[in-house]
Structures are given as structure tokens and as C-alpha cells.
PyMOL Python script that loads the backbone (N, CA, C, O; Angstrom):
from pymol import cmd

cmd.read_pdbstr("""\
ATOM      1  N   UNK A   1       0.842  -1.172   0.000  1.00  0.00           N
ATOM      2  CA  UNK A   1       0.000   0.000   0.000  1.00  0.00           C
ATOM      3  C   UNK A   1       0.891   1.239   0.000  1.00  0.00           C
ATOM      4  O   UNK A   1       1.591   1.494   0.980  1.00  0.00           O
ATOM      5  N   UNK A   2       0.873   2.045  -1.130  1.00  0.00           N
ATOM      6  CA  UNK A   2       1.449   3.333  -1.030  1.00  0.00           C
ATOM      7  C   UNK A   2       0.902   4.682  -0.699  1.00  0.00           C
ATOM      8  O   UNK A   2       0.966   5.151  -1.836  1.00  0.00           O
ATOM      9  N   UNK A   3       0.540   5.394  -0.164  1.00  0.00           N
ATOM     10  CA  UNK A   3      -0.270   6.727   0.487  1.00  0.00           C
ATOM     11  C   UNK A   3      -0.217   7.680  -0.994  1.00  0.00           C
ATOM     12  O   UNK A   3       0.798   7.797  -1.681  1.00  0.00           O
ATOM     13  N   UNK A   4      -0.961   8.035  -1.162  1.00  0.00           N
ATOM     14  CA  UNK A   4      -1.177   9.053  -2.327  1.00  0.00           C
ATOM     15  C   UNK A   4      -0.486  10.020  -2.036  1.00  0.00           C
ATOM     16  O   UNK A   4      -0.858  10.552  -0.991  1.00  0.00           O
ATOM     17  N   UNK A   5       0.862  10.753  -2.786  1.00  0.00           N
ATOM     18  CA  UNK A   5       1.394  11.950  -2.947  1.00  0.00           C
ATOM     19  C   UNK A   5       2.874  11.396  -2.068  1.00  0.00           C
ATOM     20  O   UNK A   5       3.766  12.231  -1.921  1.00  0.00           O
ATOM     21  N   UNK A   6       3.071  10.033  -1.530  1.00  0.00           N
ATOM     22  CA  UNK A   6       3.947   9.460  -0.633  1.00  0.00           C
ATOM     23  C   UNK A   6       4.974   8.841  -1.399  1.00  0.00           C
ATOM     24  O   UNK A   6       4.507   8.107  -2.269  1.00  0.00           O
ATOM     25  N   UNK A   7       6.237   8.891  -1.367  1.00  0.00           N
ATOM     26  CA  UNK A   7       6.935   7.661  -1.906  1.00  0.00           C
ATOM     27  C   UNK A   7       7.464   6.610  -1.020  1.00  0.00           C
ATOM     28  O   UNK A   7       8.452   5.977  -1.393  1.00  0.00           O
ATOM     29  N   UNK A   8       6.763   6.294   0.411  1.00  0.00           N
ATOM     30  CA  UNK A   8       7.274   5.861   1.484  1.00  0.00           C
ATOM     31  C   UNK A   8       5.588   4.610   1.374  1.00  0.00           C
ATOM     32  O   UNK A   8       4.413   4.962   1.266  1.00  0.00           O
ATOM     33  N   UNK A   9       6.233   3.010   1.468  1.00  0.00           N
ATOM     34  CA  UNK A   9       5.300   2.706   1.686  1.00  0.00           C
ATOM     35  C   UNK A   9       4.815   2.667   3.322  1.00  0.00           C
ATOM     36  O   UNK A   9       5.591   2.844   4.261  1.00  0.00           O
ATOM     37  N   UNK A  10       3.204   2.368   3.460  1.00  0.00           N
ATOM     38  CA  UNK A  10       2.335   2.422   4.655  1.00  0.00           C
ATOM     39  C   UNK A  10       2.968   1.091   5.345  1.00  0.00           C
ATOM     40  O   UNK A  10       3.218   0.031   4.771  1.00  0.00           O
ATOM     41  N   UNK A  11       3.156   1.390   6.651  1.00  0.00           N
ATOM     42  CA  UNK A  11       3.647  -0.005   7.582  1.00  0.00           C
ATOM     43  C   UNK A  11       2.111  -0.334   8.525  1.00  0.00           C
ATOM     44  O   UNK A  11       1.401   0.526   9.044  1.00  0.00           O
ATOM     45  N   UNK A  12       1.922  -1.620   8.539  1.00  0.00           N
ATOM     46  CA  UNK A  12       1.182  -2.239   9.554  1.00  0.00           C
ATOM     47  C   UNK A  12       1.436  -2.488  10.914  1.00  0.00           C
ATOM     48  O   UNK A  12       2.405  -3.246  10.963  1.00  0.00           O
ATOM     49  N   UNK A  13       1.165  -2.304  11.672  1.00  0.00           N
ATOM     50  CA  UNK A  13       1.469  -2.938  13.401  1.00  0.00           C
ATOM     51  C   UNK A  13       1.314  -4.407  13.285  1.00  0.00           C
ATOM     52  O   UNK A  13       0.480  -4.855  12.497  1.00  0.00           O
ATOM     53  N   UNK A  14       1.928  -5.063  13.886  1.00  0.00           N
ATOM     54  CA  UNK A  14       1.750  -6.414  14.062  1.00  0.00           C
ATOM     55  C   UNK A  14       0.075  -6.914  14.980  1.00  0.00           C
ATOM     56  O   UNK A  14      -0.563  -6.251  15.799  1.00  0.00           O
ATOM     57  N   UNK A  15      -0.178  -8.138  14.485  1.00  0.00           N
ATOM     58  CA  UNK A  15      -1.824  -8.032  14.808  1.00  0.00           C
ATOM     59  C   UNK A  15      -1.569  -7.896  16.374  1.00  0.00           C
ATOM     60  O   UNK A  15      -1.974  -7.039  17.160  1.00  0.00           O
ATOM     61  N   UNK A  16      -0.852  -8.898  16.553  1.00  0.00           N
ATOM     62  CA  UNK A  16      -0.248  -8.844  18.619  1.00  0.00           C
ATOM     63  C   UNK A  16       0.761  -8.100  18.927  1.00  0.00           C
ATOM     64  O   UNK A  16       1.836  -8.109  18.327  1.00  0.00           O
ATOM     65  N   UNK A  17       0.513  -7.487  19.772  1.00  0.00           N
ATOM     66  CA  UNK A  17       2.074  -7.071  20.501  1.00  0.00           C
ATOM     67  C   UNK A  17       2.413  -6.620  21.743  1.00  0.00           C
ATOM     68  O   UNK A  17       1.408  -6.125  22.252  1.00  0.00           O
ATOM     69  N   UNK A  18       3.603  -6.541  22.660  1.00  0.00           N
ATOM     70  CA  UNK A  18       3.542  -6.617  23.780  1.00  0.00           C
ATOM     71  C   UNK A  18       3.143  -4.920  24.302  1.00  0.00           C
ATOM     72  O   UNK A  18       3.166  -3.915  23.591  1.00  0.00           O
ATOM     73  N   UNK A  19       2.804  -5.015  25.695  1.00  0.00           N
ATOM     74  CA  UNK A  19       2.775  -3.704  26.007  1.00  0.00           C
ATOM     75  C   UNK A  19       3.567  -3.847  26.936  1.00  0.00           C
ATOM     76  O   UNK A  19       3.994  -4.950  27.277  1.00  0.00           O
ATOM     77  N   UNK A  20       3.982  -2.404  27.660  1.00  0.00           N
ATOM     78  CA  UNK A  20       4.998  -2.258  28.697  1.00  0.00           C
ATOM     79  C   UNK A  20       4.366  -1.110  29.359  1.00  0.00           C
ATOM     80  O   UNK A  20       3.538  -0.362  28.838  1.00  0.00           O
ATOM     81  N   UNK A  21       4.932  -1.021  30.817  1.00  0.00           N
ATOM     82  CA  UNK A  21       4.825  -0.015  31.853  1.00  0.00           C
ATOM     83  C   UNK A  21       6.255   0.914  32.278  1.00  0.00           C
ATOM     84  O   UNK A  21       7.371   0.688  32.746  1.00  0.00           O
ATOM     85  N   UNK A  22       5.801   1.584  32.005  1.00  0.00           N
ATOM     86  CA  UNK A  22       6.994   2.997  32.809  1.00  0.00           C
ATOM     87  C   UNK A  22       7.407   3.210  33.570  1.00  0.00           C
ATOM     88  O   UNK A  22       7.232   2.048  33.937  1.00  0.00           O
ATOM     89  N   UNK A  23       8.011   3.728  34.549  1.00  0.00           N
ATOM     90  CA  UNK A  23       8.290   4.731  35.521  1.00  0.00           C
ATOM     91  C   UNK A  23       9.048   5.412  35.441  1.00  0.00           C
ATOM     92  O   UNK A  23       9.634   5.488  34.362  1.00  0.00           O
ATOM     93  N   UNK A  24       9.453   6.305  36.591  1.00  0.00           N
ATOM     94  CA  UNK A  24      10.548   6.933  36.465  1.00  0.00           C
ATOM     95  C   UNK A  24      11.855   6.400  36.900  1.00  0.00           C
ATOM     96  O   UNK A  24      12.014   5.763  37.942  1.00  0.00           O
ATOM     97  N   UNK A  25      12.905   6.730  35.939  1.00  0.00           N
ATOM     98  CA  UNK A  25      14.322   5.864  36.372  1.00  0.00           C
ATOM     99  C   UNK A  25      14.836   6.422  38.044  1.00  0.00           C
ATOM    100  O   UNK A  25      15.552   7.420  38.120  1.00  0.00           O
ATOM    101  N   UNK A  26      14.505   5.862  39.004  1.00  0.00           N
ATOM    102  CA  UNK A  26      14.662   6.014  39.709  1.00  0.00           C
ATOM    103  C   UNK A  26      14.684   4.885  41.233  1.00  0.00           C
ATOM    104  O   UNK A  26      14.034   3.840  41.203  1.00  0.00           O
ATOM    105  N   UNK A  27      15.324   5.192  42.207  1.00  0.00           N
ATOM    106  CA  UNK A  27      15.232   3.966  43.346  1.00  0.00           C
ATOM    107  C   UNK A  27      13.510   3.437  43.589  1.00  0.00           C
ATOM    108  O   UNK A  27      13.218   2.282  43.900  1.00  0.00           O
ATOM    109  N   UNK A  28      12.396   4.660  43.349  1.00  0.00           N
ATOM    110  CA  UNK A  28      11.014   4.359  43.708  1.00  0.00           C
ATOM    111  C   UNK A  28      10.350   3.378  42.510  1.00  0.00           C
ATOM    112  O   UNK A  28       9.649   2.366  42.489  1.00  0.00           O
ATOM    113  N   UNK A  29      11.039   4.350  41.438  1.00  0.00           N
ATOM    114  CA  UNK A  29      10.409   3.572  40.239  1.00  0.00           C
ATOM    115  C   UNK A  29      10.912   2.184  40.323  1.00  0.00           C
ATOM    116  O   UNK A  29      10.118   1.252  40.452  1.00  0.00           O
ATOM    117  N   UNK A  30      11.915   2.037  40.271  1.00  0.00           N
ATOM    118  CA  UNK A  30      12.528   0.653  40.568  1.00  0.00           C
ATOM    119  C   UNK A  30      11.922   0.044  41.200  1.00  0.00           C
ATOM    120  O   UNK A  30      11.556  -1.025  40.712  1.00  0.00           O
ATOM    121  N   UNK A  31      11.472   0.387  42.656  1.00  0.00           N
ATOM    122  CA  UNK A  31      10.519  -1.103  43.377  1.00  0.00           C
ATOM    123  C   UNK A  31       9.075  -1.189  42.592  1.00  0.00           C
ATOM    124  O   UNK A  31       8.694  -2.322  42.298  1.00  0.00           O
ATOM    125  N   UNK A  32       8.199  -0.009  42.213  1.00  0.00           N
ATOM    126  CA  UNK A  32       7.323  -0.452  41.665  1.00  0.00           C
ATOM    127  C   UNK A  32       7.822  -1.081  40.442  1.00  0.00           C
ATOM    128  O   UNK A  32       7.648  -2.242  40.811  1.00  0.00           O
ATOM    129  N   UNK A  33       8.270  -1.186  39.363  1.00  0.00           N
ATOM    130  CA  UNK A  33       8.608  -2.055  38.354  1.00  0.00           C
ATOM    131  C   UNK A  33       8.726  -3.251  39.125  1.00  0.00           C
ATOM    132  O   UNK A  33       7.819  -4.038  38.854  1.00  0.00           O
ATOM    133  N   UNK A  34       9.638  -3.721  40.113  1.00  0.00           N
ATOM    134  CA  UNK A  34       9.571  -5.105  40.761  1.00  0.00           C
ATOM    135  C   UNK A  34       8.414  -5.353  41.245  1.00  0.00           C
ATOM    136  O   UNK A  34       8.096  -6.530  41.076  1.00  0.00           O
ATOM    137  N   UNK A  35       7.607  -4.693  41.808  1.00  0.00           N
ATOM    138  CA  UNK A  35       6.115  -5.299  42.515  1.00  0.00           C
ATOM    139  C   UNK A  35       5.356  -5.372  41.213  1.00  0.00           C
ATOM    140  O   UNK A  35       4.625  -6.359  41.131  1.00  0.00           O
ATOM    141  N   UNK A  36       5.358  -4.851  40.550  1.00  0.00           N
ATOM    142  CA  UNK A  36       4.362  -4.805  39.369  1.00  0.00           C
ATOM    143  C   UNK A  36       4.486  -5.671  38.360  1.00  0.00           C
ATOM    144  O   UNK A  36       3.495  -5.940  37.682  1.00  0.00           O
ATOM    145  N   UNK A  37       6.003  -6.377  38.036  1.00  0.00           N
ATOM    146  CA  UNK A  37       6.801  -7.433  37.742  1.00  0.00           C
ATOM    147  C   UNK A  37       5.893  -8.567  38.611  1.00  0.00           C
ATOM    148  O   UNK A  37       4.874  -9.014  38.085  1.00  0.00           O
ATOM    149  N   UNK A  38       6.263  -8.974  39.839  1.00  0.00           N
ATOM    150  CA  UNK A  38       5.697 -10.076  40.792  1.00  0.00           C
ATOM    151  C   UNK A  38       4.149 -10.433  40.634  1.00  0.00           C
ATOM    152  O   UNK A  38       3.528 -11.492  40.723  1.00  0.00           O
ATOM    153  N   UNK A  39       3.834  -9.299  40.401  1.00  0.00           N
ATOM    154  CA  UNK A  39       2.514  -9.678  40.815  1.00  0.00           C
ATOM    155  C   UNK A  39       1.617 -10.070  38.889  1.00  0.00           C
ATOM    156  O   UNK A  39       0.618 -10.766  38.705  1.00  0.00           O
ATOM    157  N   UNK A  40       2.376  -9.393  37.906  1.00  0.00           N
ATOM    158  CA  UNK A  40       1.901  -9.956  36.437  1.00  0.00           C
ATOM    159  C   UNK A  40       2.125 -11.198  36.339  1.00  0.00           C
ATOM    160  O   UNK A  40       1.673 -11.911  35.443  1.00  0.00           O
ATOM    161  N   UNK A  41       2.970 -11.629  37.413  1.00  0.00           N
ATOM    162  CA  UNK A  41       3.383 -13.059  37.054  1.00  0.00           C
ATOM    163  C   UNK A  41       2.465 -14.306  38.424  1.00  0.00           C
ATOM    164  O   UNK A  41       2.825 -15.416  38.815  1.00  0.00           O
ATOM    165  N   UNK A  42       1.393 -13.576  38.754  1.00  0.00           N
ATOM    166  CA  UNK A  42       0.376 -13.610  40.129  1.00  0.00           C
ATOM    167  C   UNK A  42      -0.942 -14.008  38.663  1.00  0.00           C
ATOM    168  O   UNK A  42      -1.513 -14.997  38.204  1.00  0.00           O
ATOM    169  N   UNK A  43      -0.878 -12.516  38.416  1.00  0.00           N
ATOM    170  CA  UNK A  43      -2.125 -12.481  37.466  1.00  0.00           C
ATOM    171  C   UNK A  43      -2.591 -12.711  36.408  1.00  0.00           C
ATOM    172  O   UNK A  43      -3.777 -12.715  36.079  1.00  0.00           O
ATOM    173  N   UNK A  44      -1.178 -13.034  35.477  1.00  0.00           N
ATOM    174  CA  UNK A  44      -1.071 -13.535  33.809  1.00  0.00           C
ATOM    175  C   UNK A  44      -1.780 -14.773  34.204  1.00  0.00           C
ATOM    176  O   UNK A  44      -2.731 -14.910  33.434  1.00  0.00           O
ATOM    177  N   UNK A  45      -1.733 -15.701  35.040  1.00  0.00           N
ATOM    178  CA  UNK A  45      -2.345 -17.178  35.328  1.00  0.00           C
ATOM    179  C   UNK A  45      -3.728 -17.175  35.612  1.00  0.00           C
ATOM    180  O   UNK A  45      -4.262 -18.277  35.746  1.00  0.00           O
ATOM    181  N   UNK A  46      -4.443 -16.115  35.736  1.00  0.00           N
ATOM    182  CA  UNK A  46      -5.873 -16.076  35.815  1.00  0.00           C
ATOM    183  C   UNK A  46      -6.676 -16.196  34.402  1.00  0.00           C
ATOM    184  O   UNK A  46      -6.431 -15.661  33.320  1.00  0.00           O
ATOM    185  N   UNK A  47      -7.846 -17.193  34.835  1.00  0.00           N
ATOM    186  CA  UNK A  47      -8.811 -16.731  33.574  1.00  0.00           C
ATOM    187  C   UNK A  47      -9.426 -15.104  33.897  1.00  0.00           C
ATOM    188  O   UNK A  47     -10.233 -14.937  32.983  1.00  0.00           O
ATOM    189  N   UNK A  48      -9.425 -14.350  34.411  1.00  0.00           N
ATOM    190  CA  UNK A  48      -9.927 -12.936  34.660  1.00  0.00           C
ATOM    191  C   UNK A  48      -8.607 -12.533  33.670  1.00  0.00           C
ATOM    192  O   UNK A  48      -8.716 -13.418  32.821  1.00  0.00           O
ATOM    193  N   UNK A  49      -7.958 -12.090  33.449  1.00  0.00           N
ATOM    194  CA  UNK A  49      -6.446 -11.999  33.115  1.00  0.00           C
ATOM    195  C   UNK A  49      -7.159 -12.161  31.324  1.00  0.00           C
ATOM    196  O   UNK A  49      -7.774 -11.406  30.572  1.00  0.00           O
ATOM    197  N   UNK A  50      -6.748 -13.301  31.267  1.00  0.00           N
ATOM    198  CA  UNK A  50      -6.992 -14.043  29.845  1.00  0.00           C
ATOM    199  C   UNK A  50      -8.465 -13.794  29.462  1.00  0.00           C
ATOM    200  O   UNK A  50      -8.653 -14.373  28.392  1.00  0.00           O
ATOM    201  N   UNK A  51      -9.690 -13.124  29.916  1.00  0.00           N
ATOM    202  CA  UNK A  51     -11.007 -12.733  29.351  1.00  0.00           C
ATOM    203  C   UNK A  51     -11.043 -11.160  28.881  1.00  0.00           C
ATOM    204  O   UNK A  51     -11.822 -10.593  28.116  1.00  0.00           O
ATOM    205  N   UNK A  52      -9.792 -10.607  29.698  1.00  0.00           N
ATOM    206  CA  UNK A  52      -9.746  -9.648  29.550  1.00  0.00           C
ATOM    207  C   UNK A  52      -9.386  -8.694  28.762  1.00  0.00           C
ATOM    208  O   UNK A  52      -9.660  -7.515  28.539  1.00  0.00           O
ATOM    209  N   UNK A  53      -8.205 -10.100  28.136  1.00  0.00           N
ATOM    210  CA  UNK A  53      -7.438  -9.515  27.151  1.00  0.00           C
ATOM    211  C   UNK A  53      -7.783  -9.797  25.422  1.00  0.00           C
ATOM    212  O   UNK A  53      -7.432  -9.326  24.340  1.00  0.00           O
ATOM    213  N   UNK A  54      -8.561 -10.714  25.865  1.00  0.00           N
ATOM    214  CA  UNK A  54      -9.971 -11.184  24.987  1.00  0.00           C
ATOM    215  C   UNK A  54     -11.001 -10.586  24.324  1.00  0.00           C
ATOM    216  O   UNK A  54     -11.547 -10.704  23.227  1.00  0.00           O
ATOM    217  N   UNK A  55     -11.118  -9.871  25.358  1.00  0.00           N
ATOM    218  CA  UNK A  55     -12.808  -8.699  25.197  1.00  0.00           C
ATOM    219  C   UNK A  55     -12.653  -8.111  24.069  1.00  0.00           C
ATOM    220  O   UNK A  55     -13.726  -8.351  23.514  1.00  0.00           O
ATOM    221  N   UNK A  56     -12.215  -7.675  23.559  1.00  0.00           N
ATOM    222  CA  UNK A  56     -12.258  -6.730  22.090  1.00  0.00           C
ATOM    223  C   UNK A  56     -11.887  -7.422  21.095  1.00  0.00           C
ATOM    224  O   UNK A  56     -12.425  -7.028  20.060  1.00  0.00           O
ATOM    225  N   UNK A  57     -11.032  -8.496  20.920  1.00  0.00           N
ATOM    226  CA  UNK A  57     -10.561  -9.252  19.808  1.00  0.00           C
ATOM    227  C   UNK A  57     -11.193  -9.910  18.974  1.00  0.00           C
ATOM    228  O   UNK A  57     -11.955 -10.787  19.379  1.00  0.00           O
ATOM    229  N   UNK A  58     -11.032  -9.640  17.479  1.00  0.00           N
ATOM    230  CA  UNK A  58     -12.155 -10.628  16.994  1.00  0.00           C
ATOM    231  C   UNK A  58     -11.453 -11.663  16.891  1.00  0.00           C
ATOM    232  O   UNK A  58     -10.420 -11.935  17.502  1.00  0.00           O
ATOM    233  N   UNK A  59     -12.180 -12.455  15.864  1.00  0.00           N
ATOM    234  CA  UNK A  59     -11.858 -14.054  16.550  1.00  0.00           C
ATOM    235  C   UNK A  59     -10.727 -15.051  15.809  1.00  0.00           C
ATOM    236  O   UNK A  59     -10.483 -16.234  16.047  1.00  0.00           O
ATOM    237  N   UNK A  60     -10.159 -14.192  14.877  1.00  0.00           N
ATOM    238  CA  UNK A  60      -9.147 -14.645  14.567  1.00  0.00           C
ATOM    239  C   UNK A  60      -7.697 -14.082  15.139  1.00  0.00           C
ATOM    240  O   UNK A  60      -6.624 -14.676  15.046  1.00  0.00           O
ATOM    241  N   UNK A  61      -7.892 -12.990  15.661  1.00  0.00           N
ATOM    242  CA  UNK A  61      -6.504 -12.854  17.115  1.00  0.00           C
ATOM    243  C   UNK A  61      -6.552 -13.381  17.821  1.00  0.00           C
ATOM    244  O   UNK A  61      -5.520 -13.903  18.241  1.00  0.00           O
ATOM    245  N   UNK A  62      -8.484 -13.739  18.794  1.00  0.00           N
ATOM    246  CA  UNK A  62      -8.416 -14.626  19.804  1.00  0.00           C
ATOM    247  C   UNK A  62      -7.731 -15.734  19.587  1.00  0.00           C
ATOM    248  O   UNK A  62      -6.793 -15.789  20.382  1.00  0.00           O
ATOM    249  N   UNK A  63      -7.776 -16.772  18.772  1.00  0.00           N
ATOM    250  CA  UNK A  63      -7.263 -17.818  18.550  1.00  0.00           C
ATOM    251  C   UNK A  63      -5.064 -17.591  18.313  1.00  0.00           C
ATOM    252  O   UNK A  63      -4.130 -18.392  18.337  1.00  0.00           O
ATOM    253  N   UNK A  64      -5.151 -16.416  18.158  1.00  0.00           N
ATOM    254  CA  UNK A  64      -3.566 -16.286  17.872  1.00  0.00           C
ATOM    255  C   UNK A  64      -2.951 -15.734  19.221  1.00  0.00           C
ATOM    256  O   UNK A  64      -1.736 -15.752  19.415  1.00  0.00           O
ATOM    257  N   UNK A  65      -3.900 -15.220  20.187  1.00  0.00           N
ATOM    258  CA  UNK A  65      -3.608 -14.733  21.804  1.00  0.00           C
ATOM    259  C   UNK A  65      -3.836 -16.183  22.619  1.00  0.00           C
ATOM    260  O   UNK A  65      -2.954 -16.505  23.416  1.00  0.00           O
ATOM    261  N   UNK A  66      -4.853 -16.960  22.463  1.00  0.00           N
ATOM    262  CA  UNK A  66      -4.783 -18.086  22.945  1.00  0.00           C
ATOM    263  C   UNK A  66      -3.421 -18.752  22.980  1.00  0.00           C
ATOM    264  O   UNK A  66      -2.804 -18.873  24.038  1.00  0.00           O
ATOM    265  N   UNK A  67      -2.994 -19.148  21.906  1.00  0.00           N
ATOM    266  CA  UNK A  67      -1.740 -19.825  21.507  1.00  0.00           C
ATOM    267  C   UNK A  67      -0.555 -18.819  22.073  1.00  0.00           C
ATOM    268  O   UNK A  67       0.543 -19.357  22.217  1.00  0.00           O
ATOM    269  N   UNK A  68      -0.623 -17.887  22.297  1.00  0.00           N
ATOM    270  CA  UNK A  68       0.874 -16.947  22.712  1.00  0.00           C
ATOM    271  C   UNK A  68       0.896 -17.352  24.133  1.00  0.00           C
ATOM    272  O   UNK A  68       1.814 -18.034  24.588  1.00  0.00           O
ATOM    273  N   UNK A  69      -0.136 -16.927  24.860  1.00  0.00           N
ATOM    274  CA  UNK A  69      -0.529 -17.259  26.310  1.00  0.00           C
ATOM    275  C   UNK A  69      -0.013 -18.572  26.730  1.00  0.00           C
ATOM    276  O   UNK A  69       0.757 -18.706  27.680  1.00  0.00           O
ATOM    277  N   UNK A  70      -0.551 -19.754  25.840  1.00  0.00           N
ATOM    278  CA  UNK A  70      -0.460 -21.037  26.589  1.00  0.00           C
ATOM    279  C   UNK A  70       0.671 -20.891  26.024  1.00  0.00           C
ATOM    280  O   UNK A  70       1.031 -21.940  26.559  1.00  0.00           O
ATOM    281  N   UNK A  71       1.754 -20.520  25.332  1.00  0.00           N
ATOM    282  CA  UNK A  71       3.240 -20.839  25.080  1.00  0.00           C
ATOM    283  C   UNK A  71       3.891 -20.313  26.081  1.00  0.00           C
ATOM    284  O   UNK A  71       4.841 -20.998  26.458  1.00  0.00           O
ATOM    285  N   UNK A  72       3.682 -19.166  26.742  1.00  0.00           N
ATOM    286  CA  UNK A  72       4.169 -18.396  27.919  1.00  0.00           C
ATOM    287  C   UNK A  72       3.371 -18.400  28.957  1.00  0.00           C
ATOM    288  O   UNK A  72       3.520 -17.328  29.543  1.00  0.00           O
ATOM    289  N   UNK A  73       2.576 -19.083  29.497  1.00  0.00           N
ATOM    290  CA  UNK A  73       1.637 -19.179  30.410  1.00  0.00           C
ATOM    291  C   UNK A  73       3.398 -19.320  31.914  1.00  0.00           C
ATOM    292  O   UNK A  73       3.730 -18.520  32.788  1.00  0.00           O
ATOM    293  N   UNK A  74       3.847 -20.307  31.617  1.00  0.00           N
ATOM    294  CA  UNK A  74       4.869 -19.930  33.036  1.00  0.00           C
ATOM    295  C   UNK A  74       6.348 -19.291  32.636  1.00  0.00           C
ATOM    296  O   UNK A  74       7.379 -19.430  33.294  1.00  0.00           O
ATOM    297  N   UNK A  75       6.186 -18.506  31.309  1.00  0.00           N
ATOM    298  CA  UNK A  75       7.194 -17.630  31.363  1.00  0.00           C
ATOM    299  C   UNK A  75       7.922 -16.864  32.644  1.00  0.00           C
ATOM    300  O   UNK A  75       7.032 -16.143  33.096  1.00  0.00           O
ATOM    301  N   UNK A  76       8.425 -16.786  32.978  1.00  0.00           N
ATOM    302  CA  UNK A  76       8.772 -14.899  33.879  1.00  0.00           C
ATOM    303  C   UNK A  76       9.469 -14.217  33.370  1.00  0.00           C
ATOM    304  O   UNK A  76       9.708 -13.108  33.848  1.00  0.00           O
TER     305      UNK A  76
END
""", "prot")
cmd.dss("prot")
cmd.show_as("cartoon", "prot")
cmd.util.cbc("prot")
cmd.orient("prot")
């Protein structure tokens, strides 16, 4: 796909992709990144977790988020 008046073609996002959390580089930010770390790895194992991330997807990502999940289900 080329954009009209563009010589740069249009890029897609990948259908999945990870997200991440911030803080500030700092000693505070640092423990929240570790608690917030501990505890994704508390809550990635829930079906609440996995419905959630569900809710908007149609149904051919669902089936491609299913499969990422159970490949990393005991990642850390």
C-alpha cells in the first residue's frame, strides 16, 4: 500500500504485541517495576487476566492470543 502523494510505503502494526509499563528511572520507580513485575506473574495465570485480554478481539486474534498465552503461560 502506497499513500497518495507518498513515496514511502504504509507499515502495519503487528496483529499482537507486547505492552509495557513505565516509571521513572529512579530507586522508587525501581521497586514499583519489581512489585508490578511479581505480581503480572500472580495475574497472567488467571482466567480474569486471559477474558480480559480477549474482550475486544475478533476471533481470529483470539485464537492467535490463545496460543501466545499457553506458550508463555509460566514464562517470567
Amino acid at each position: 500500500m502506497t499513500l497518495i502523494g507518498s513515496p514511502y510505503k504504509a507499515l502495519e502494526s503487528p496483529e499482537l504485541s507486547y505492552g509495557y509499563i513505565g516509571c521513572t528511572k529512579n530507586q522508587q520507580g525501581a521497586k514499583h517495576i519489581a512489585l508490578l513485575n511479581e505480581q503480572l506473574k500472580i495475574i497472567k495465570q488467571t482466567q480474569a487476566y486471559t477474558q480480559i485480554l480477549m474482550r475486544w478481539l475478533p476471533a481470529h486474534l483470539k485464537i492467535k492470543l490463545k496460543t501466545r498465552i499457553a506458550e508463555t503461560k509460566n514464562a517470567t
